[in-house]
KOLSE-964621 format. One record per residue (C-alpha): residue number from 1; residue in one letter; x, y, z. Coordinates in pm, whole numbers. Example, Ala and Ser with C-alpha at 12.3 -4.5 7.8 and 13.67 -1.06 7.14 Angstrom:
   num   residuo       c1       c2       c3
     1         a     1230     -450      780
     2         s     1367     -106      714
***
This chain:
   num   residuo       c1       c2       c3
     1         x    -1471    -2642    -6608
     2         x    -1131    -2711    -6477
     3         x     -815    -2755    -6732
     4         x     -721    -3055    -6831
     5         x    -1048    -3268    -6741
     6         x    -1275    -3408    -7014
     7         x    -1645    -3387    -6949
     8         x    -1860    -3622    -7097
     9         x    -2185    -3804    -7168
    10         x    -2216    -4013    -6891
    11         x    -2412    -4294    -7128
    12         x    -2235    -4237    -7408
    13         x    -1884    -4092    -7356
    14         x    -1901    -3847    -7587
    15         x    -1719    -3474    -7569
    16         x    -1971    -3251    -7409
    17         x    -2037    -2851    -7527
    18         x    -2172    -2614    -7363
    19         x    -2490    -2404    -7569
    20         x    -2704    -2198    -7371
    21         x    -2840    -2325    -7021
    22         x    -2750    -2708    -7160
    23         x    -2446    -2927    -7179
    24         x    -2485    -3099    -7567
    25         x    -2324    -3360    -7716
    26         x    -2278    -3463    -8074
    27         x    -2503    -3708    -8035
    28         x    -2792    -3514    -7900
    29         x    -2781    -3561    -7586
    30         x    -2855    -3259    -7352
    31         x    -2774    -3186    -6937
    32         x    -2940    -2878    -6810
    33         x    -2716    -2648    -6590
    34         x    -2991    -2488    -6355
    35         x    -2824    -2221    -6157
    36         x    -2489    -2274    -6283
    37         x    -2438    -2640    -6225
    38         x    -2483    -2894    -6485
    39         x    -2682    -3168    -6391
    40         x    -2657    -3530    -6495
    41         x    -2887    -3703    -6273
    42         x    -3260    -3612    -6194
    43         x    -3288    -3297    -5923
    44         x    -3480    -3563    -5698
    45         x    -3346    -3952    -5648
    46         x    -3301    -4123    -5375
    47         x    -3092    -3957    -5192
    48         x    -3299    -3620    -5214
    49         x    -3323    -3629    -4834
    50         x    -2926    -3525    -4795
    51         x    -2997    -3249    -5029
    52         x    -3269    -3090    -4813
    53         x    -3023    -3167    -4554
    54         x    -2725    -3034    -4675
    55         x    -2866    -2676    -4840
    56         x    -3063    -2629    -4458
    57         x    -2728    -2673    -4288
    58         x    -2500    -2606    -4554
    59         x    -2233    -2403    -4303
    60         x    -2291    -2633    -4017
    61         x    -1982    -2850    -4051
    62         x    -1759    -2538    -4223
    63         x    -1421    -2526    -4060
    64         x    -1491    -2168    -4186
    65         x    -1802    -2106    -3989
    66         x    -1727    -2299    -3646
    67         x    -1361    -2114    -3645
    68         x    -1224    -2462    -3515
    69         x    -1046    -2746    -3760
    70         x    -1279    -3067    -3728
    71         x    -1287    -3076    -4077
    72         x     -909    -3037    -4170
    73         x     -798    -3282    -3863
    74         x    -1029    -3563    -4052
    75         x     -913    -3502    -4371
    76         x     -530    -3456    -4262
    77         x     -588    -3790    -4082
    78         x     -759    -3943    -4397
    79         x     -464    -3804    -4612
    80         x     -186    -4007    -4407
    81         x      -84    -3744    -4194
    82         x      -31    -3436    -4442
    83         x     -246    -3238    -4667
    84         x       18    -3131    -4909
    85         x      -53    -3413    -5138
    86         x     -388    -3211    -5271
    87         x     -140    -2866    -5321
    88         x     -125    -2827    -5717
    89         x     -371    -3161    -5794
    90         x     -672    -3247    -5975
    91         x     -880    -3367    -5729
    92         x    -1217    -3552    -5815
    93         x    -1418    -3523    -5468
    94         x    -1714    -3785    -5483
    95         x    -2005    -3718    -5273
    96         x    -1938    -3353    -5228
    97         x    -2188    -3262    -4970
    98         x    -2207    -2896    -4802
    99         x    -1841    -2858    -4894
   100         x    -1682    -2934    -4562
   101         x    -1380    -3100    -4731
   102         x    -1413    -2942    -5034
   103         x    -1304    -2592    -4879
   104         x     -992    -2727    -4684
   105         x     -898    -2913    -5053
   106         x     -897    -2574    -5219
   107         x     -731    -2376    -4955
   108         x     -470    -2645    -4993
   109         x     -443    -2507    -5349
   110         x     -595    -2829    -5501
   111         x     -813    -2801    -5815
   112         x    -1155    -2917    -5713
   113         x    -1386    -3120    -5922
   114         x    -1695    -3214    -5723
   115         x    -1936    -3410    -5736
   116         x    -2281    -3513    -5535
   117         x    -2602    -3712    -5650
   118         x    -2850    -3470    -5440
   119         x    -2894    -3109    -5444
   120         x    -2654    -3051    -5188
   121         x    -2428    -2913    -5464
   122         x    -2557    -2611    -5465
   123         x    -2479    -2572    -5128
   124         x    -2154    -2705    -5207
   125         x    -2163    -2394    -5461
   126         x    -2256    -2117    -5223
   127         x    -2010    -2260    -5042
   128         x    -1679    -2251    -5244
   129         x    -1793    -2065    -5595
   130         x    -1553    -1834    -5496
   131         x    -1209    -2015    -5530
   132         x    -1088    -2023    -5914
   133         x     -972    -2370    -5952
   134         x    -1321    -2528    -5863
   135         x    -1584    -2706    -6059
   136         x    -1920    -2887    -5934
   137         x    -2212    -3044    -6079
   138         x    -2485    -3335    -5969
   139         x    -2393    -3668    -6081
   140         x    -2389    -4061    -6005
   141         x    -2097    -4191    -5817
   142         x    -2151    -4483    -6053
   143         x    -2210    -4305    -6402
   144         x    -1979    -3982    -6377
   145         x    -1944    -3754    -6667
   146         x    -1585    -3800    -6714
   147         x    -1301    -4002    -6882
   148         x    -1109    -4230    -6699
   149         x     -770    -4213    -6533
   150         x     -818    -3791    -6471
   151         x     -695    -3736    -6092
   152         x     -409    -3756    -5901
   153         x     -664    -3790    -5575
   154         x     -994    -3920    -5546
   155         x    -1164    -3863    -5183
   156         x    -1498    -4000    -5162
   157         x    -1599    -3919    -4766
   158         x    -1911    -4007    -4585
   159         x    -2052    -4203    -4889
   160         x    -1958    -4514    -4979
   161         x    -2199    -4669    -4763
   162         x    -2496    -4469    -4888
   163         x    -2471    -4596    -5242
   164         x    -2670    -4913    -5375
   165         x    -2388    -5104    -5471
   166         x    -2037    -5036    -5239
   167         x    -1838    -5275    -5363
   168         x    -1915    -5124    -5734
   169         x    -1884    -4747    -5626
   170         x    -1487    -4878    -5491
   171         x    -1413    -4993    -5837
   172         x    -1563    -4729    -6053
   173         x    -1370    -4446    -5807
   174         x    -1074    -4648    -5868
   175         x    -1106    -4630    -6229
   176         x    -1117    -4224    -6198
   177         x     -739    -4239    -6036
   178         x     -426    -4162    -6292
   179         x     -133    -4436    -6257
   180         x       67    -4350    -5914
   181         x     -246    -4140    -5784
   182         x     -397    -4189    -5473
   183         x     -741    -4274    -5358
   184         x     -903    -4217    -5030
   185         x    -1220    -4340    -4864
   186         x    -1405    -4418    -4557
   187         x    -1688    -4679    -4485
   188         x    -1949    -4724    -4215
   189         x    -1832    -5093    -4013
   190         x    -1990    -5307    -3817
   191         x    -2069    -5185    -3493
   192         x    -2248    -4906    -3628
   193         x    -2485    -4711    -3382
   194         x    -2790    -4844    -3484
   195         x    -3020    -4852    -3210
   196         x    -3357    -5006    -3164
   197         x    -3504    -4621    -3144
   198         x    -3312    -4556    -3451
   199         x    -3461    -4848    -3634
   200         x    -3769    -4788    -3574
   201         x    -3810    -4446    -3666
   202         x    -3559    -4505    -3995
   203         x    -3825    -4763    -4110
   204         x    -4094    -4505    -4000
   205         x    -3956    -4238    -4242
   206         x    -3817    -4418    -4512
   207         x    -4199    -4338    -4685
   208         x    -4201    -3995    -4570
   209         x    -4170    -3674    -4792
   210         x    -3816    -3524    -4728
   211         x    -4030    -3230    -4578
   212         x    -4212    -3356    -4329
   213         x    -3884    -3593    -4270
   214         x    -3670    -3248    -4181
   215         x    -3994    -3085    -3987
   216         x    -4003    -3423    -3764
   217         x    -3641    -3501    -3693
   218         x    -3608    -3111    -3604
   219         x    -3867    -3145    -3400
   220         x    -3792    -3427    -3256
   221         x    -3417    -3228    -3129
   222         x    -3600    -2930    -3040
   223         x    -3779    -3190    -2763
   224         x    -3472    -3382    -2703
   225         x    -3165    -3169    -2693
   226         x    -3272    -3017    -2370
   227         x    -3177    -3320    -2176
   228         x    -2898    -3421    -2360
   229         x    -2753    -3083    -2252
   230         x    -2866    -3134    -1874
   231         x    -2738    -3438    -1802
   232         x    -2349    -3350    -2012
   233         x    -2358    -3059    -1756
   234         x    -2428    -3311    -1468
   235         x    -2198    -3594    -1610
   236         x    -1966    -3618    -1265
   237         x    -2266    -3631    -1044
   238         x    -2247    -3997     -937
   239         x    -2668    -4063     -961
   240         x    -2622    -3897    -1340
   241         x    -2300    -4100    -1464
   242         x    -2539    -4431    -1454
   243         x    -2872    -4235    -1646
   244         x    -2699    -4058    -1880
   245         x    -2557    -4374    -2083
   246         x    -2899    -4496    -2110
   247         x    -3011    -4159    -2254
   248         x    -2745    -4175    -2539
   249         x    -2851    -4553    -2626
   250         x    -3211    -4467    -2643
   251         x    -3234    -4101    -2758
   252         x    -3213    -4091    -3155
   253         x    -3052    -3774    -3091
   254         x    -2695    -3798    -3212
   255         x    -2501    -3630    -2946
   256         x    -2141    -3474    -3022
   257         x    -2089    -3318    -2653
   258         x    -1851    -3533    -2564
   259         x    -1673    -3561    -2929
   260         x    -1649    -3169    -2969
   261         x    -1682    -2972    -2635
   262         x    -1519    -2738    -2774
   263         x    -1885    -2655    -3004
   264         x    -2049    -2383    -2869
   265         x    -2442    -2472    -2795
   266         x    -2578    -2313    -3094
   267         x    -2351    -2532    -3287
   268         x    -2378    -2842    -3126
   269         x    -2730    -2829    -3172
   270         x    -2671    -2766    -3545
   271         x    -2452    -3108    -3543
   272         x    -2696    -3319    -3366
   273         x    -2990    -3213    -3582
   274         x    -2836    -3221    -3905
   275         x    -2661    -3528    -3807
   276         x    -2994    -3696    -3680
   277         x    -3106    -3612    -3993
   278         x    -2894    -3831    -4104
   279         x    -2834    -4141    -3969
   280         x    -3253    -4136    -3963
   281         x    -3338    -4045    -4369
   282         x    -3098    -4257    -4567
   283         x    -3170    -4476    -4835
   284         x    -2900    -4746    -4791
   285         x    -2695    -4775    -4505
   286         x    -2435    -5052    -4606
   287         x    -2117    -5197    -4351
   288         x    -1799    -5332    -4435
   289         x    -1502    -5469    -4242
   290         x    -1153    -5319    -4273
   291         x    -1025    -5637    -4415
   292         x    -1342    -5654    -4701
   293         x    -1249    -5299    -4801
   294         x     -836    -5408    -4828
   295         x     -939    -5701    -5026
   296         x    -1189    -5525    -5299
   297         x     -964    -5221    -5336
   298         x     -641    -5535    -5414
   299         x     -932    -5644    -5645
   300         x     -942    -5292    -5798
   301         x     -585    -5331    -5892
   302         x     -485    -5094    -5554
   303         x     -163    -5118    -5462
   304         x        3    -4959    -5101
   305         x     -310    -5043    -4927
   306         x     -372    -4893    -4621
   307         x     -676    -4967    -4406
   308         x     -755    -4877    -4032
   309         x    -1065    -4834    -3765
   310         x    -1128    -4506    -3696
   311         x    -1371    -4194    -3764
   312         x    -1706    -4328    -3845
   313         x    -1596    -4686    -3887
   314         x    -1341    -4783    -4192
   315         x    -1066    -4525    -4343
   316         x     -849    -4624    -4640
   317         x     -605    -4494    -4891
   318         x     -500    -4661    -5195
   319         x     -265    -4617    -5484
   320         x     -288    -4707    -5855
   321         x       46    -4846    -5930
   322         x      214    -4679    -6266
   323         x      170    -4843    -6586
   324         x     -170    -4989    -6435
***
């Protein structure tokens, strides 16, 4: 575990030891650590779908396997415009995924403590075991095994909007910041691509087993992509302008040739089916407006507010003002 940060029962507070393959505590509580992450949550919940997501893609979105910065331009723009604010810090990352951010954190020389409800940690693990001043295990956003008021930066990407209660998430992350930290977040808005095509087949899976969930949606690009890659090619043709917007608005296929050109196929196949994936499998897929977000994170007790369109909908960052 990293220095400095108190691990505890996430019920009952209390100091956590580790004894064998379990975390105990003196009251008798016990977390298994299966494969060299303690879990705090069961392996399967509902968002086991991003798990089986995450561990079959889990280089996909890897600054350090596409060789090109995606990831680092995000967070850099999520950050304010610099990443040295993470060099030297404890860093809680909530909703950990793959590791896409958690990798440029660490090569920023931040100390890492992530964190993910699904499975997808131990891609997260693969991922970035190898960097000394990192720590992950499975956990709820909303009942983490820690004290409060740990970390000079909290970054909870791509996740707000996938947890039952956003609003509640906000407020417990902001709890987890030290007085004159910082907190950053994004948040699907309103607007969000949710087409009739996407609807459907969202309420068609929700039931599903994750398995045959992946096997469809893969499927379902393997049929697709094809023509998504025909008609990019053919973009300037005048009779292929006018079809190919109505391909994009009724394909479920989530199409980054025009976000990332600089993909090579391979990889922007990758991205569309893991992304697919996921606009198409989760649980809760809550919106907020810029100006709800500014108001519950001044509810939090967040000070230097700062909240903008951009990336997937809503970014913020947020500071806990000293002597909070």
């Amino acid at each position: 575990m990293l220095d400095e940060i108190d691990v505890v029962s996430p019920k009952t507070r209390s100091p956590l030891h580790l004894h064998q393959d379990s975390l105990i505590s003196d009251m008798g509580e016990h977390y298994p650590v299966i494969n060299r992450i303690p879990r705090f949550v069961p392996l399967e919940n509902y968002a086991s779908s991003f798990g089986l997501q995450w561990n079959a893609y889990r280089r996909t979105q890897l600054d350090s396997y596409t060789g090109l910065p995606i990831s680092k331009s995000r967070l850099t723009r999520l950050a304010g415009g610099s990443l040295d604010i993470f060099k030297e810090k404890n860093v809680l990352e909530a909703g950990c995924g793959a590791g896409r951010f958690t990798e440029i954190m660490l090569q920023e020389g931040a100390n890492v403590f992530a964190v993910d409800i699904s499975t997808a940690v131990e891609a997260n693990y693969l991922n970035c075991n190898a960097y000394p001043n990192y720590f992950v295990c499975q956990a709820d956003i909303l009942e983490l095994p820690l004290l409060p008021e740990q970390f000079d930066v909290v970054v909870c990407v791509g996740v707000i909007q996938h947890t039952p209660d956003p609003e509640r998430s906000i407020r417990v992350l902001c709890s987890h910041v030290k007085p004159g930290g910082l907190l950053i977040l994004d948040h699907y808005t309103y607007g969000y691509s949710t087409t009739p095509i996407r609807r459907f087949l969202r309420s068609f899976l929700q039931n599903r087993t994750k398995e045959y969930t992946m096997n469809f949606i893969q499927t379902l690009c393997r049929v697709l992509w094809p023509s998504h890659k025909i008609l990019y090619r053919t973009k300037d043709n005048r009779v292929m302008r006018k079809i190919r917007p109505l391909l994009l608005y009724w394909s479920p296929v989530v199409d980054y040739q025009d976000a990332y050109p600089e993909l090579d196929d391979n990889l922007l196949f990758e991205w569309a089916t893991l992304d697919t994936h996921d606009t198409l499998t989760d649980c809760y897929k809550h919106l907020r407006s810029a100006e709800q977000i500014h108001e519950h994170l001044e509810a939090s007790g967040m000070v230097e507010i700062v909240t903008l369109y951009a990336g997937n909908g809503v970014e913020a960052r947020a500071r806990k003002p000293l002597g909070y």
